[in-house]
N, C-alpha and C positions, 0 to 999 in steps of 0.2 A: 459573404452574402451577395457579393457584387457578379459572382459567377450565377448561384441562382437566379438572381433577378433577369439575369441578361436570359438565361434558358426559359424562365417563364415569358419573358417579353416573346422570343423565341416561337415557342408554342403558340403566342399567342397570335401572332402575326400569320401563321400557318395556316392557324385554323380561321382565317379571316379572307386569306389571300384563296386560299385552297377552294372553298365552294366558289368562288367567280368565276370560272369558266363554266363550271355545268350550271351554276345559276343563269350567265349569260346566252348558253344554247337554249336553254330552255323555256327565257326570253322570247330569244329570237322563233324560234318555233311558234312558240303563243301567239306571237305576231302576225304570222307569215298563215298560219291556222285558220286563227281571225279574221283577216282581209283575202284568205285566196277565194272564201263564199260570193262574197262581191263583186269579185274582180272576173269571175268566169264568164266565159263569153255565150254562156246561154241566161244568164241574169240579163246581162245589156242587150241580146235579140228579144228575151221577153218585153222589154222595156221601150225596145223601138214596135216590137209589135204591138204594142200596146198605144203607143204613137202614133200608127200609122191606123190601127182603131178610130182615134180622136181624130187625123185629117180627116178618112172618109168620112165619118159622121157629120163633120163641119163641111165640106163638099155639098153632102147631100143638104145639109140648110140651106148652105147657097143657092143650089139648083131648085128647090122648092122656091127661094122668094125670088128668083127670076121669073118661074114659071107664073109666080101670083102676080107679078109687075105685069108679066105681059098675057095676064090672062084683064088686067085691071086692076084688081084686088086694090081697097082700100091701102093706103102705103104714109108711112109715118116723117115727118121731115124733120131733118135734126135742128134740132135752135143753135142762133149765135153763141153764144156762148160755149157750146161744148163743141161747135166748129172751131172755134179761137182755141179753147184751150189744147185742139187734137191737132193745129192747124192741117185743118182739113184742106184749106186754101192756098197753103203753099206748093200744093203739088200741080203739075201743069196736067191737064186734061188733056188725050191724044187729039190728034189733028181731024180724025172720022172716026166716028164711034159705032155700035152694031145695035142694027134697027132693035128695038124691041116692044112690040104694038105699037101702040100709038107715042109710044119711048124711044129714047137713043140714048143706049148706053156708051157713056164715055169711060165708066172705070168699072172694074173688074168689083163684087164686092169683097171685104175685106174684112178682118176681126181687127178690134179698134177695144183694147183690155182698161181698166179703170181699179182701181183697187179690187174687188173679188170680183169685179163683175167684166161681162165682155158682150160683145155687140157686134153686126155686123152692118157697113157702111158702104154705098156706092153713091155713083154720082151719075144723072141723066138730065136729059131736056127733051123738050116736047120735039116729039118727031115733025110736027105742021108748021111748024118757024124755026129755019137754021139759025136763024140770032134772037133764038127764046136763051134766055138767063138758064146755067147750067143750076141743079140743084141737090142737096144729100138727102140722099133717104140711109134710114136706119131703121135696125132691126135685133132686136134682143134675145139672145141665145139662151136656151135653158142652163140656169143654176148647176144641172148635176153634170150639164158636160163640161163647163166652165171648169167647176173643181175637179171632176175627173183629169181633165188637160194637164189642172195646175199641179197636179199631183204628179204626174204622169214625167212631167217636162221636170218638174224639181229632181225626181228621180233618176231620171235619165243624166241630168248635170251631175247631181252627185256621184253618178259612177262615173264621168267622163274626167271629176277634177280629182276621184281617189286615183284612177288611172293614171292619170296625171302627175300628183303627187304621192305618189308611191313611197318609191325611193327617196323623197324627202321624209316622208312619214314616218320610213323606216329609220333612218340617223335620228331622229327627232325620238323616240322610243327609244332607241341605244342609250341617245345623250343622258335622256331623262331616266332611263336606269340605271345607268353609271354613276349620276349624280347622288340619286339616292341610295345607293349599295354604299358609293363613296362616304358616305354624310354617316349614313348609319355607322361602315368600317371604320373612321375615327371618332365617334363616339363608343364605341366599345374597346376599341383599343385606349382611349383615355380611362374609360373606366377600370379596366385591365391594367393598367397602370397605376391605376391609386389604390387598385386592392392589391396588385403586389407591392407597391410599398408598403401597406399597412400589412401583409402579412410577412416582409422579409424584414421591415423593422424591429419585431417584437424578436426574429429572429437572431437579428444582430445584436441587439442588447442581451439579448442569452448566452451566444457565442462570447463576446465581452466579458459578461459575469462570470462564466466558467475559464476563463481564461484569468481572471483575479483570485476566484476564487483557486486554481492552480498553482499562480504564485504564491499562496497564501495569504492575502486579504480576504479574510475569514466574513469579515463586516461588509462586503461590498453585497448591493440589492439591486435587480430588474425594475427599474416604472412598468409597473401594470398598465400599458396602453388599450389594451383589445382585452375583449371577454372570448369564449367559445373553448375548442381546444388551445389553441396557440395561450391564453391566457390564466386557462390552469394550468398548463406547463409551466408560464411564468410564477404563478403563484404556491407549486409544489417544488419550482428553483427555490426561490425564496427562503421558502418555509424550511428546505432542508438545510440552505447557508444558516439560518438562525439554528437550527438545531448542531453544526457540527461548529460554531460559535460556540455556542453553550456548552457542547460537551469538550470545547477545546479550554474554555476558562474550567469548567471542573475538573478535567485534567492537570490544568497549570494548577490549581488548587490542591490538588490530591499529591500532586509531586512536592510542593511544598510542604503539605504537611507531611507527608513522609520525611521527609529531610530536615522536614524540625522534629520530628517525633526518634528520630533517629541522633539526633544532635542532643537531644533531652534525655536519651536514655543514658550514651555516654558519659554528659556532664556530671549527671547524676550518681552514676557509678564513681566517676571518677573524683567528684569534690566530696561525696559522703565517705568515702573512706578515711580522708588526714584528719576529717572535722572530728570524730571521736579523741584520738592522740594527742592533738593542740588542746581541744579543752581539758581533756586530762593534768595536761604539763602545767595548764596555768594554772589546776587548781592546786596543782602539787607544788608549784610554785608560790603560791599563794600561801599554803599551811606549811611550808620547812622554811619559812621566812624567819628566822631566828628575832624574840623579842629584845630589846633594848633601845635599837634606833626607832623611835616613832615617823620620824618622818621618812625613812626610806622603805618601812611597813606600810605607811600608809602610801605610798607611791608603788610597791607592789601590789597591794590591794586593788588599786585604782588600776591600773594596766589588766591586774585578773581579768578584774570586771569587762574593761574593754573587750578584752578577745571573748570573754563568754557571750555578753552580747552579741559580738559581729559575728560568733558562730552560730549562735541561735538565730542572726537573719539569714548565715549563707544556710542553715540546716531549713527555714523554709521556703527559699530559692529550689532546693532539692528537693523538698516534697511537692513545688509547683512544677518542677522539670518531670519529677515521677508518674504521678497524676495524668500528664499531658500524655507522659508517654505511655498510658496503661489505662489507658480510659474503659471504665465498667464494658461487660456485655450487657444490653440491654433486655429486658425481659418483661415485655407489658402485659397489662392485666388492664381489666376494665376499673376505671379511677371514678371516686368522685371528687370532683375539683371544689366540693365544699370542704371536704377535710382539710385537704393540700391549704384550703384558704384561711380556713381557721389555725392552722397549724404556723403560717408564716405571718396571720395577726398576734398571734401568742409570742411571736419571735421579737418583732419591731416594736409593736405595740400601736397605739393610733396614731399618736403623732409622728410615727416614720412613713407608716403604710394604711391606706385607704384603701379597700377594695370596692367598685361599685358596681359591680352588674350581680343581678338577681340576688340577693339576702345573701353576701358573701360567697358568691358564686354556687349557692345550693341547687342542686337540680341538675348542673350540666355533670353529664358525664363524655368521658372520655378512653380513649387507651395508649398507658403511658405504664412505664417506669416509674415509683413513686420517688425514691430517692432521686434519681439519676435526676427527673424533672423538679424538685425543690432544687436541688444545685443548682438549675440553672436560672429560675424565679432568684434564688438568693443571690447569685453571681450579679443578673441585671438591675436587683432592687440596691444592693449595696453600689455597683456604678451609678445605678439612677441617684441615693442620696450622695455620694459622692460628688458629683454635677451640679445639684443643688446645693449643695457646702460649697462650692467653688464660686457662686454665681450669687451668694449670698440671699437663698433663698430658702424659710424655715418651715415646707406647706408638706405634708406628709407625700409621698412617691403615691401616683393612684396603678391601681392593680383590677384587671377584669377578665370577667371569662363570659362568651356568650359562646352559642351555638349558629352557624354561619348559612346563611340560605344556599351556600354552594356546593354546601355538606362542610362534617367536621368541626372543631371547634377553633374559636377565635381566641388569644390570650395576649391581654393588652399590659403592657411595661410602660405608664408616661414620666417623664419630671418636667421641671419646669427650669431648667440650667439653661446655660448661654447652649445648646444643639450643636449638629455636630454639620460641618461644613461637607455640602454636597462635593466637593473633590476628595473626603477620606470617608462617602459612606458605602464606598466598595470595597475600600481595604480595612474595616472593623473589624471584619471575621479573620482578617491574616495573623497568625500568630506575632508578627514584627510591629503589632501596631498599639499604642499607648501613646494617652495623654497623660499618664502619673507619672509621677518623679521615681516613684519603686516601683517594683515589680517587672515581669518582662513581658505582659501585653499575650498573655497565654489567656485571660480569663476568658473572653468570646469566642475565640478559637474553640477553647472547649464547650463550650456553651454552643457553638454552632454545631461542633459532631454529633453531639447528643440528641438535640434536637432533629438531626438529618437521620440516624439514626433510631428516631421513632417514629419516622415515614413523615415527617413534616417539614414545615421551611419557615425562614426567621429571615426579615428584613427591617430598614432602620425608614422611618421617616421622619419629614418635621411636624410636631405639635403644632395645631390650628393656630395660638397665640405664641406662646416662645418655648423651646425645650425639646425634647424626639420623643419618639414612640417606638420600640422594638414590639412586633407585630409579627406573634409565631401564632402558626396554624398547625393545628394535630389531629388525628385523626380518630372519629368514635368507634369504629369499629376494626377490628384487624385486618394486617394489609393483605393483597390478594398473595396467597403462597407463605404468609407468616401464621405462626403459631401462637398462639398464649398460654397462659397458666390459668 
């Protein structure tokens, strides 16, 4: 996964690096687009013309309030104040000034600007006394040439300081694009990175499990981290390890019993044969025992007995070996499991066996084997009292049948004995498995085929308070592709 990851990093890098040159020309273009409207040199002649508009205009005010001064015209004198604040007074007045009427101009007028407003200011003295005090007159421009000007003049600077700062403006746009191409390129490349590891993790945990499951770690499983597709791929990994899990222990199961069923048929064959011949001999031995001696009769007698019993156990050793190995074909029919129930209260009687679901399970039906299925009620109900004889417990075995909301029927086996340890409730149904002193631990094993073999399934649990539950499920109607009678 560590080759993928670096290929996707790869890509991703490419496809990040890749558009910055045509994104950057195309910048730069934008730029240059932009500013070349401004920067042309019939924009700044309009703008000095437009200037030179606003001097002559202000000229000719000038020239009109000359002509008023020296026509007489009433004329406005500036106050102290806005003398000081202009210092009007620090500028020296020339040495001869030019007549004007009964005036002598010593300064030129002049525009004298103030927040939006502007004016214009000179300075004279009485033509009839050379040492008359010099004085300002002032005079107030219209409003719209004022703003005209200001307008005029702002925009003229403005072209002069873009012109100016051009080429800084232009680095200045680069910078600031680069920056932000940059900032964006490693936020997306971080995020490019957290989704390939989140999508080359899930991968590599796959990789992993297929690689155990390989060796044969049947039981190994993927963490579901991610949903999407990558997470159903995890989850139909999974699901198939649990499936060839399962079909590996029914395998391991099937091979066994083959190989006990094949071990049991031998035995069988081969210990029923001498058992007829021996008890023969003892009984013949037993009746040509010539009378007189009592006590060596009766010492014959007792030895008969011996082997005729220990034959009569090995002969049902051999019908258990037989049995296992020739287990019924099964042949279901629709059941009702009130008969079956009444049938095996008639067997134990109340105080062995309880049945408690529905009036002795009236009502449910099923499809089963009739025999084949009492065997294996009788098998469980005789280990269930068994358990409870063990455990010192005298309460009848309860016995039940309902109908299951998942489909199918439910058939419940409890007692109330010491239960059976979660480390031997896997291997109950193995032929090699008993807790009795006789027998060879065949009874569930067969009890299990039968039950598999009616299309259902049989597991062991613990009882709410103390003791187990064997818990088969069978099914009401016939299986898909089976037949019945």
């Amino acid at each position: 996964m560590k080759r993928l990851r670096l290929q996707l990093i790869a890509v991703l890098a490419l496809a990040i690096v890749l558009p910055l040159w045509p994104a950057a020309f195309a910048a730069r273009e934008l730029f240059e687009r932009s500013f070349e409207p401004l920067l042309t040199s019939g924009l700044t002649e309009s703008a000095e013309a437009g200037l030179d508009v606003v001097r002559a205009a202000m000229q000719e005010h000038k020239s009109r309030w000359l002509e008023a001064l020296e026509r007489g015209d009433a004329r406005d004198t500036l106050d102290t104040a806005r003398r000081e604040r202009w210092r009007l007074d620090e500028r020296r007045p020339p040495e001869s000034g030019t007549a004007l009427g009964a005036l002598v101009l010593l300064r030129s007028p002049e525009v004298v600007t103030e927040d939006s407003s502007a004016v214009l200011v000179t300075q004279v003295r009485s033509a009839a006394s050379a040492d008359a005090a010099p004085v300002w007159l002032v005079r107030a421009l219209p409003d719209s040439l004022v703003r005209q000007a200001a307008r005029l003049s702002r925009g003229a600077q403005l072209l002069q300081a873009l012109r100016l700062e051009r080429d800084a403006l232009h680095r200045s746009f680069q910078a600031t694009f680069l920056v932000v191409y940059l900032a964006m390129a490693a936020f997306v490349l971080g995020l490019g990175l957290w989704l390939t590891s989140r999508l080359t993790r899930p991968l590599a945990d796959l990789a992993e499990g297929i690689d155990a499951i390989a060796s044969g770690d049947l039981g190994a499983r993927v963490p579901e981290r991610s949903d999407g597709e990558i997470g159903t791929l995890v989850k139909r990994f999974n699901a198939m390890a649990e499936r060839l899990q399962t079909q590996q222990a029914e395998l391991g199961r099937l091979e066994r019993l083959t190989a006990w069923r094949q071990a049991a048929r031998f035995l069988a064959h081969e210990i029923k044969n001498p058992l007829t011949p021996i008890q023969l001999a003892a009984q013949t031995m037993r009746d040509a025992c010539p009378p007189g001696d009592e006590r060596y009769l009766a010492l014959v007698r007792e030895s008969a007995a011996i082997i005729e019993e220990e034959v009569l156990g090995m002969r049902n050793l051999v019908s258990e070996f037989s049995e296992f190995a020739r287990l019924p074909e099964i042949r279901a029919s629709r059941l009702d499991s009130g008969e079956l129930a009444r049938d095996l209260a008639t067997l134990y009687g109340p105080s062995q066996l309880a049945i408690t679901a529905g009036g002795e399970g009236a009502g449910v039906e099923l499809w089963a084997d009739r025999d084949p299925l009492k065997r294996v009620l009788v098998n469980l109900i005789d280990n269930a009292l068994a358990a409870q004889r063990s455990a010192g417990v005298a309460q009848p075995v309860e016995l039940s049948f309902a109908t299951l909301a998942a489909g199918g029927v439910g058939v419940r086996v409890r007692d109330r004995g010491t239960g059976i340890p979660d480390s031997d409730k896997r291997r109950v149904f193995e032929p090699d498995y008993t807790t009795k002193s006789d027998g060879m631990g065949l009874g569930l094993a067969i009890v299990e085929h039968l039950v598999r073999h009616h299309g259902g399934t049989i597991a062991v649990h613990d009882a709410p308070e103390r003791g187990a539950v064997f818990a088969i499920t069978l099914p009401q109607a016939p299986l898909s592709g089976g037949s019945g009678s």
